[in-house]
N, C-alpha and C positions, 0 to 999 in steps of 0.2 A: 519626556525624552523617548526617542524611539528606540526598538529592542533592535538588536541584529539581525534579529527575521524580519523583521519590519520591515527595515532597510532594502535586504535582500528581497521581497518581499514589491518593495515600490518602485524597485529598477528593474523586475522580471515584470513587472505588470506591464511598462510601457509594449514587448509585445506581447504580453498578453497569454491568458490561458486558450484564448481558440487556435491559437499559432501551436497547439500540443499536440505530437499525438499520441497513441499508447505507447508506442516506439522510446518516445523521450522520458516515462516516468518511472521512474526506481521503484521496483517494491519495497516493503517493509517486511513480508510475510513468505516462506517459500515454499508454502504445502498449502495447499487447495482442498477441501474437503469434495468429495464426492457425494455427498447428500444435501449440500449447501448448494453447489452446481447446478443438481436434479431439480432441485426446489427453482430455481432462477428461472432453470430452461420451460419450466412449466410455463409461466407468462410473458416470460423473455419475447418480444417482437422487435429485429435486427431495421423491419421498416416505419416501424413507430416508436421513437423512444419517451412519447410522453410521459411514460410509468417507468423511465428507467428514474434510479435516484442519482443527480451527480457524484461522480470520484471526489471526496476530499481530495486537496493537493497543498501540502507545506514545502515551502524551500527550506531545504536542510543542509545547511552549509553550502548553498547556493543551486543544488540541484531538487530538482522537481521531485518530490515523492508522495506517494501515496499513503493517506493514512487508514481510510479503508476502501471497502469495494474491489476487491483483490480478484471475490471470484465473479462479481458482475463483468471485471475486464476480460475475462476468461471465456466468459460466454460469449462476448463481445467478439473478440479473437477469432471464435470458434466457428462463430456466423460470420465473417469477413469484414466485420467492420474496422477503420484503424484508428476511428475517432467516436467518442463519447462524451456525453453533458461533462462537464469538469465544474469546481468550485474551489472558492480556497478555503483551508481546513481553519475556519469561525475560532475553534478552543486551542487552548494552549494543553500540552501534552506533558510528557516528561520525557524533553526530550533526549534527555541519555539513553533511555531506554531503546528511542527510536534511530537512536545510531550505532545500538548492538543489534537490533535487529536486521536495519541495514548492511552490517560490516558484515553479518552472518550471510544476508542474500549474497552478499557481492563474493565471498569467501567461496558460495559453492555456485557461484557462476548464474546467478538470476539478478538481475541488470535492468530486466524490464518486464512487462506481462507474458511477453511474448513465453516467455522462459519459462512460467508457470504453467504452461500449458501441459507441460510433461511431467507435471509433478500433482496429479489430480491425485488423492490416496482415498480410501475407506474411511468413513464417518472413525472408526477404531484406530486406525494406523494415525488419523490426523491427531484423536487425540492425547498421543502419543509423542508422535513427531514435531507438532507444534505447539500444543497446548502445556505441553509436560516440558518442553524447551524455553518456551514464554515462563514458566512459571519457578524455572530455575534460573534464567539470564535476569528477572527482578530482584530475587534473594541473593545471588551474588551483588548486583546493584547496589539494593539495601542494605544489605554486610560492610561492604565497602564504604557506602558514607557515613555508617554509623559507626566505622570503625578511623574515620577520618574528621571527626567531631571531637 
């Protein structure tokens, strides 16, 4: 039997992932590292994307979101591109987690890559702003089912 993403998943296919553009995919993530960027922009070429790696992409509750590659779209953005390789995200996640993460982008107004673009921070400040965010929105997560078992 098919999962709900699945579903969602079979009826987004008919048009398809090249019908995307960075325009239409949610992030999950809303801080951008500045040394991750730096790193990208090194071999990043906007006319050859052979070495680019596809965007994961899960429908999550019916909209298109990213699971990683947050700052490859960034760079992507940066050089004027408004389309990139896309793929669908192969594993299964947890996806609660990736509906706090979501609820959080959507909370301070990041909707789409675009929006990240102004939110590039210090290797320091990201790990901080996201990594320390990430790692308290799980423990709340984990609290909550274990205390709902």
């Amino acid at each position: 039997m098919k999962s709900e993403m699945e579903n969602e998943k079979a009826s987004f296919d008919r048009k398809g992932l090249a019908a995307l553009t960075l325009k239409d995919i949610q992030p999950s993530q809303f801080w951008i590292s500045e040394g991750k960027l730096d790193e990208i922009m090194k071999w990043f070429n906007p006319s050859d994307l052979s070495n680019f790696e596809p965007i994961p992409i899960k429908l999550l509750d019916g909209i298109p979101m990213m699971t990683d590659g947050h700052t490859r779209a960034v760079a992507a953005i940066r050089a004027g591109l408004t389309r990139v390789p896309l793929m669908w995200e192969p594993d299964e996640w947890d996806w609660d987690m990736y509906r706090a993460c979501v609820k959080e982008c959507r909370d301070r107004g990041v909707t789409s890559p675009y929006d990240l673009t102004g939110r590039v921070v210090s290797i320091e400040d990201y790990n901080v702003l996201w990594n320390d965010w990430c790692d308290g929105m799980q423990a709340q997560i984990e609290a909550a089912r274990r205390a709902s078992q």
